[in-house]
C-alpha positions in Angstrom: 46.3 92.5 88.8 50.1 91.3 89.3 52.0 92.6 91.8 55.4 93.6 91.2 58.6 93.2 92.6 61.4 95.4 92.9 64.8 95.5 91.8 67.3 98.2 92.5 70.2 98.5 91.4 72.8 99.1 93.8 76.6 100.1 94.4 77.6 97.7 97.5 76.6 94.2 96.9 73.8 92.2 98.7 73.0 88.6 98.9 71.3 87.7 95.5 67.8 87.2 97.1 66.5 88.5 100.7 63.1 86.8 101.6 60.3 88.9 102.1 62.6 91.7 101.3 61.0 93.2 98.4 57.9 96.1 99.2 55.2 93.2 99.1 56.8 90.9 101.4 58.0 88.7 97.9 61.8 87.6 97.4 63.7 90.5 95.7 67.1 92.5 95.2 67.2 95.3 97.7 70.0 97.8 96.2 70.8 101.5 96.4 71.2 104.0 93.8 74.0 105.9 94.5 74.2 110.0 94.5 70.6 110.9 94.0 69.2 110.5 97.6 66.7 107.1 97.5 67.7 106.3 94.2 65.7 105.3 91.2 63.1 102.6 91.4 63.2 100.2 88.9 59.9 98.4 88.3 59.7 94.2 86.8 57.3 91.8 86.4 58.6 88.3 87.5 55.5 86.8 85.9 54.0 85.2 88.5 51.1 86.6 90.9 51.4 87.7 94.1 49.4 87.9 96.8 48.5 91.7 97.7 49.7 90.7 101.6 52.5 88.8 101.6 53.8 86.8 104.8 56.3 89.7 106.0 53.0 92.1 105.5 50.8 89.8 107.3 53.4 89.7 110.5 53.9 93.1 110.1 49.8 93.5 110.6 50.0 90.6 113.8 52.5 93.0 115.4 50.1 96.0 114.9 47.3 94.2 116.4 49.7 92.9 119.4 50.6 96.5 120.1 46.6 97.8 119.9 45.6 95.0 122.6 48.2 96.8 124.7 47.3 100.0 124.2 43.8 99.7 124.8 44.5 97.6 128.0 46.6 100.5 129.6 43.4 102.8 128.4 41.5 100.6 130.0 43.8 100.6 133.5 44.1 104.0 133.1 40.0 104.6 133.5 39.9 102.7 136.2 43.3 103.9 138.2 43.3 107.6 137.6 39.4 108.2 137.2 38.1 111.8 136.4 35.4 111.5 139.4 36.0 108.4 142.1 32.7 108.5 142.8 31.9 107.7 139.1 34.5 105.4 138.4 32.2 102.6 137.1 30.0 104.7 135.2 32.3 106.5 133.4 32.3 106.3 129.0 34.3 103.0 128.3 36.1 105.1 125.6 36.4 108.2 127.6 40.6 108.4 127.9 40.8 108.4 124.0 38.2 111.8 124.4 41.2 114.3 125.0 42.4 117.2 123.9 42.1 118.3 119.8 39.6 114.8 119.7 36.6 117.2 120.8 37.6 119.6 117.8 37.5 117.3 114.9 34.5 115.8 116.7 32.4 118.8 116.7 33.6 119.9 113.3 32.3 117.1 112.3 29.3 117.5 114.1 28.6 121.0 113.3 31.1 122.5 111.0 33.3 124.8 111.1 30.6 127.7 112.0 27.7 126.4 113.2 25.1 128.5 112.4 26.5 130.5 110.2 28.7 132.1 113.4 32.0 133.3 112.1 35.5 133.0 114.0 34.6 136.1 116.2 31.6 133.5 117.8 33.4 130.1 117.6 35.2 131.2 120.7 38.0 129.8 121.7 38.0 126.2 119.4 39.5 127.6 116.7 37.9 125.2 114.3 39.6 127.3 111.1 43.0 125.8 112.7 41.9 121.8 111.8 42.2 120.4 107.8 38.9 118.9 107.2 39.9 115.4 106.2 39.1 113.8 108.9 36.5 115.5 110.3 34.7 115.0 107.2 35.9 110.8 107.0 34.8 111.0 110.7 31.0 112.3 110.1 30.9 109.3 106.8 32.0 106.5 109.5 29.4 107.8 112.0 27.1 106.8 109.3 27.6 103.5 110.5 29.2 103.9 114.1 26.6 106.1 115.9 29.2 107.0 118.7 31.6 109.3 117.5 34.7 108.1 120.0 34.3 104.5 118.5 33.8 106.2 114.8 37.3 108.3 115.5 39.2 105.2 117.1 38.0 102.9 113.9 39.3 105.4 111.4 42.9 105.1 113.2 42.7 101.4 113.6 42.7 100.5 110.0 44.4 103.8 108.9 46.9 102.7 110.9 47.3 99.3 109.8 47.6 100.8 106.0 50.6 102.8 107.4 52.9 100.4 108.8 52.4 98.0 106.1 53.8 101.1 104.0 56.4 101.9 106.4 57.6 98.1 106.6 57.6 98.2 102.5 59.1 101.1 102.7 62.2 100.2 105.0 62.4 97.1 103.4 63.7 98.7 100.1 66.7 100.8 102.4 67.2 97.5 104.4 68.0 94.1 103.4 66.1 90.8 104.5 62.8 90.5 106.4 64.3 91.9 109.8 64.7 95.4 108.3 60.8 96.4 107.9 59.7 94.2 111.2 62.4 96.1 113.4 61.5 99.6 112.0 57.2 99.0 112.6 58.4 98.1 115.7 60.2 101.1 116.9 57.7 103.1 115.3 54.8 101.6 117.6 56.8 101.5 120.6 57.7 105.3 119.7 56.8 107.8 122.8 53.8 109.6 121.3 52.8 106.2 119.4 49.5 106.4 121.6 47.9 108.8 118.9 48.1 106.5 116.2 45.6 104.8 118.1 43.7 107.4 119.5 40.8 109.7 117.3 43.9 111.7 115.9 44.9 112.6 112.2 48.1 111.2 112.6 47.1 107.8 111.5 45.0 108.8 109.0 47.8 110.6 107.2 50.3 108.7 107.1 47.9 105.9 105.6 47.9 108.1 102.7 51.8 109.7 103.0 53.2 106.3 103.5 51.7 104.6 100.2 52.2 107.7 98.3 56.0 107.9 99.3 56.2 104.0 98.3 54.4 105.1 94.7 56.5 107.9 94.4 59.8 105.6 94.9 58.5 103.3 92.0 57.3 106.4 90.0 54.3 106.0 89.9 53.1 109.7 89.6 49.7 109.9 89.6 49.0 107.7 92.1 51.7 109.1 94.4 49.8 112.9 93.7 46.5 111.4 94.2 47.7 110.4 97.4 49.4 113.1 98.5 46.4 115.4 97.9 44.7 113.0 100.2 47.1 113.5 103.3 47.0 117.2 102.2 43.5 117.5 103.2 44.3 116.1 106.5 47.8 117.8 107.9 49.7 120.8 106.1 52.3 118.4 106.5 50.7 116.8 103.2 52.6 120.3 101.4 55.8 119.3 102.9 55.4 115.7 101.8 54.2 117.4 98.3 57.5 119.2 98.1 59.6 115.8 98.9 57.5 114.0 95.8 58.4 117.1 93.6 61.8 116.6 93.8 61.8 113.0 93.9 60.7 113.3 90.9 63.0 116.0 89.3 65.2 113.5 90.3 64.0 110.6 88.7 62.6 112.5 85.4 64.0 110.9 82.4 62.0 110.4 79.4 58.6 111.7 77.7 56.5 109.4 80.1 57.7 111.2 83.3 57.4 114.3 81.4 53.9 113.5 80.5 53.1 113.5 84.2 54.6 117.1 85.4 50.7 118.2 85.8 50.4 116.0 88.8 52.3 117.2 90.8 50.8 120.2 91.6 47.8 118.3 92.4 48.5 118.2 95.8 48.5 122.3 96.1 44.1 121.7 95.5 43.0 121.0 98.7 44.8 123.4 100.6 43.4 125.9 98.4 40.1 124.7 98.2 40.3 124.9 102.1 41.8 128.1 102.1 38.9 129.7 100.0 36.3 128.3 101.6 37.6 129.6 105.4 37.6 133.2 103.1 34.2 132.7 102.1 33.0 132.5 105.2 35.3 135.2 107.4 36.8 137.5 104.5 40.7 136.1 105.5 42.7 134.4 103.2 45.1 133.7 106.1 42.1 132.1 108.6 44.0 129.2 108.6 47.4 130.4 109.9 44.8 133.2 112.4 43.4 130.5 114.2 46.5 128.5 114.6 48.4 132.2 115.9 45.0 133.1 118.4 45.0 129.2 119.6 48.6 128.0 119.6 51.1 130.9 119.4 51.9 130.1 116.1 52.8 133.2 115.1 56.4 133.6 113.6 59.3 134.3 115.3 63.0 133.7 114.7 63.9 129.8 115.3 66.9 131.0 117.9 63.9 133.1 119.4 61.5 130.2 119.0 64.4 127.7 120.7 64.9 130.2 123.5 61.2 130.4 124.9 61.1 126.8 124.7 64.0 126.7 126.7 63.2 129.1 129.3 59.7 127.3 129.7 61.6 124.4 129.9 64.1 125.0 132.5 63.4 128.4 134.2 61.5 127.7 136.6 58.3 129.8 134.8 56.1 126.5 134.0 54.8 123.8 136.2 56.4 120.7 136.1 54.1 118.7 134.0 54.2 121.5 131.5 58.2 121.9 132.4 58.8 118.0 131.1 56.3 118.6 128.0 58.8 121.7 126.7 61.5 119.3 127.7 60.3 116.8 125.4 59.9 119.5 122.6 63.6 120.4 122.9 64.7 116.8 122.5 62.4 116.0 120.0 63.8 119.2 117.9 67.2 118.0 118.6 66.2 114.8 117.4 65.0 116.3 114.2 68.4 118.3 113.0 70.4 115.1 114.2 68.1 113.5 111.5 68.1 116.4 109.1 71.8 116.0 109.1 71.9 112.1 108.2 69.5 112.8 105.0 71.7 115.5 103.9 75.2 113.5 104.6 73.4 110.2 103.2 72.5 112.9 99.9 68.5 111.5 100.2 67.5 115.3 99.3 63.5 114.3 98.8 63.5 113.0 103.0 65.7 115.9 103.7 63.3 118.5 102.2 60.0 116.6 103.9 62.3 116.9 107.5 63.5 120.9 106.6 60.4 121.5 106.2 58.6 119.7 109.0 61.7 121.9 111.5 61.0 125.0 110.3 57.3 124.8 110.2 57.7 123.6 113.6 60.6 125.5 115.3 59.6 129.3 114.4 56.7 129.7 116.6 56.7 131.5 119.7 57.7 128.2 121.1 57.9 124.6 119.8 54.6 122.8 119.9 53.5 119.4 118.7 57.2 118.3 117.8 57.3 115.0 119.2 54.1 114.3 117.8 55.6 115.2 114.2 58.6 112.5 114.7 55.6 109.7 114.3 55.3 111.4 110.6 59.5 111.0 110.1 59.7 107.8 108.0 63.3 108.0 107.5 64.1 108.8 111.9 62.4 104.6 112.4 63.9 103.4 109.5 67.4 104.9 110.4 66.9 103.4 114.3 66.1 99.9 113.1 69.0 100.2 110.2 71.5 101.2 113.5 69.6 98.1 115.7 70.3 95.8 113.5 74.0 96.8 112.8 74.3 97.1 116.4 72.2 94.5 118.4 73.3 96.4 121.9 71.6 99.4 120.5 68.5 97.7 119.3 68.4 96.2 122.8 68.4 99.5 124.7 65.8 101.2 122.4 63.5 97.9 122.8 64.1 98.5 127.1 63.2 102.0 127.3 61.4 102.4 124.5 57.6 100.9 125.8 58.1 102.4 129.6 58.6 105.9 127.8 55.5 104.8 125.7 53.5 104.2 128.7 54.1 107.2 130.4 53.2 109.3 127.6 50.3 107.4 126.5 49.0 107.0 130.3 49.1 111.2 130.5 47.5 111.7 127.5 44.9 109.0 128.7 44.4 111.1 131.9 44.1 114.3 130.0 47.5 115.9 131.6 49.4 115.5 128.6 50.4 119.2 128.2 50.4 119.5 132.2 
């Protein structure tokens, strides 16, 4: 099947050609449509087949594997430096600093399911299983099929979902920023990011944004029913696959022109089926059409509260002196990371790229009116357009590429090595 290259028209000029520029590593014209926010795709065939991995993909991939090596080595430092029992230091799992936190929930859901033995959420306790999408749980029970240790079955499924995503993200950056440098420089802020250690731990993280990443890069060529298909895919693992929904829908209100984009209106509210599915199933078995959002209030504090009011409790844990200070520098993070996402909510609104600025509105507010903020610097490795900004300012600016690539990895390592220890929320 030939693979296309792709040619955008644009209103600034580039160099004619910009090797390994185009989304499969392939000589093509990067441009910008102007006024529309990312533009419209246009899609043609040169007439000569391509290789599905082209060189900028397959460097993109040696990168990926670089920055696994080093992950797993500080896992492996970190089991022997900071063991759980001295006593046991040699006996302890191999894997056992990637078993953490929301790992042992996806692992028993896909264990047990969601109420074993018929219990309902009055008998799960205090898991909140209802709280988890069950994408990968369920991909998690199929691998250990054939990997009979769950860690190993969880830390596979990120390993290749991972490489799918920054293969998509380099593709992706490469249509916003000219040459090879632009998608190699964003992959590599993304995996030097501070929370980058989930995408290799037994997280969902990876996992969507194998699917959200391709389906983003089909929705920018328009191709609709693929980019639903996938987004219903990273639906059924994050409710950040409704917010990516939302960013396809009006990319392609946008880009609709003609009977053939007309003809595919239906898909896009194919994304909207697994989130119900999920939602009626959690009712069959507790009577609540709200489980979902129950568990995540009883578990989380996820109930809703004003975003000033939501920004003030954060701060106060934060600052006041309430918390202790491993869980005093985890709220601090929050705030910055929140900060972090209006700077960047901002840029897509001043740039007029309305589809990435609906995904990030949504991502905030979702995020920022709970009791307090939770999870937000995780949610900046799902921001596409915050990497791809970075590297687009890096390479404009070589100082500021250099400071990022400095402090960037330490920050990485401090984050990774307490979530490796399990004190990553104190």
């Amino acid at each position: 099947m030939p693979v296309t290259t792709t040619r955008v028209r644009q209103e600034r000029p580039h160099p004619p050609t910009a090797p390994g520029g185009g989304p499969d590593g392939a000589p093509a014209r990067l441009t910008r449509a102007g006024g529309s926010g990312g533009g419209r795709v246009r899609t043609a065939v040169r007439g000569r087949r391509l290789p599905v991995l082209g060189p900028a993909d397959r460097e993109v991939l040696l990168l990926y594997l670089l920055t696994r090596a080093g992950v797993w080595i500080t896992a492996h430092c970190t089991r022997w430096l900071f063991p759980a029992d001295r006593k046991a230091r040699d006996s302890a799992p191999v894997l056992a600093p990637f078993q953490q936190w929301d790992w042992h929930h996806y692992r028993d859901i896909a264990r047990e399911g969601y109420f074993p033995d018929g219990a309902g959420p009055w008998l799960t306790g205090w898991d909140n299983r209802e709280a988890f999408f069950p994408g990968f749980p369920l991909l998690l029970r199929a691998v250990h099929v054939v990997v009979p240790d769950w860690a190993a079955a969880g830390l596979l499924i990120s390993l290749v979902a991972g490489a799918v995503a920054v293969v998509a993200l380099a593709r992706i950056a490469r249509l916003h920023l000219p040459g090879t440098d632009g998608g190699r420089r964003t992959v590599l802020l993304f995996l030097f990011s501070p929370c980058a250690i989930f995408l290799a731990a037994g997280y969902t993280e990876a996992l969507f944004l194998a699917f959200a990443l391709p389906a983003w890069l089909a929705a920018q060529r328009r191709a609709w029913p693929l980019a639903a298909v996938l987004t219903a895919l990273a639906t059924t693992v994050r409710i950040s696959g409704l917010f990516l929904a939302a960013a396809v829908a009006v990319r392609f209100a946008l880009a609709l022109r003609g009977r053939r984009d007309r003809s595919a209106l239906p898909w896009v509210a194919l994304p909207a089926v697994p989130a119900a599915l999920h939602t009626w199933y959690l009712h069959a078995h507790t009577g609540d059409w709200m489980a979902w959002k129950h568990a995540q209030e009883r578990g989380w504090y996820r109930d809703f509260h004003a975003p000033w009011d939501a920004w003030r409790n954060t701060w106060d844990a934060a600052f006041a002196h309430t918390q202790a200070t491993g869980y005093a520098f985890m709220f601090q993070a929050e705030l910055l990371a929140g900060l972090v996402g209006l700077l960047l909510l901002g840029l897509l609104v001043r740039q007029r790229r309305w589809p990435e600025a609906v995904y990030i509105a949504l991502s905030l507010w979702a995020l920022g009116t709970s009791y307090w903020y939770t999870s937000v610097p995780r949610a900046t490795l799902l921001w596409w357009p915050l990497w791809i900004a970075l590297a687009g300012w890096s390479l404009r600016r070589p100082r500021f590429g250099t400071v990022c690539l400095c402090v960037a990895p330490p920050l990485m390592t401090v984050f990774a090595i307490s979530f490796l220890t399990g004190r990553w929320t104190g």
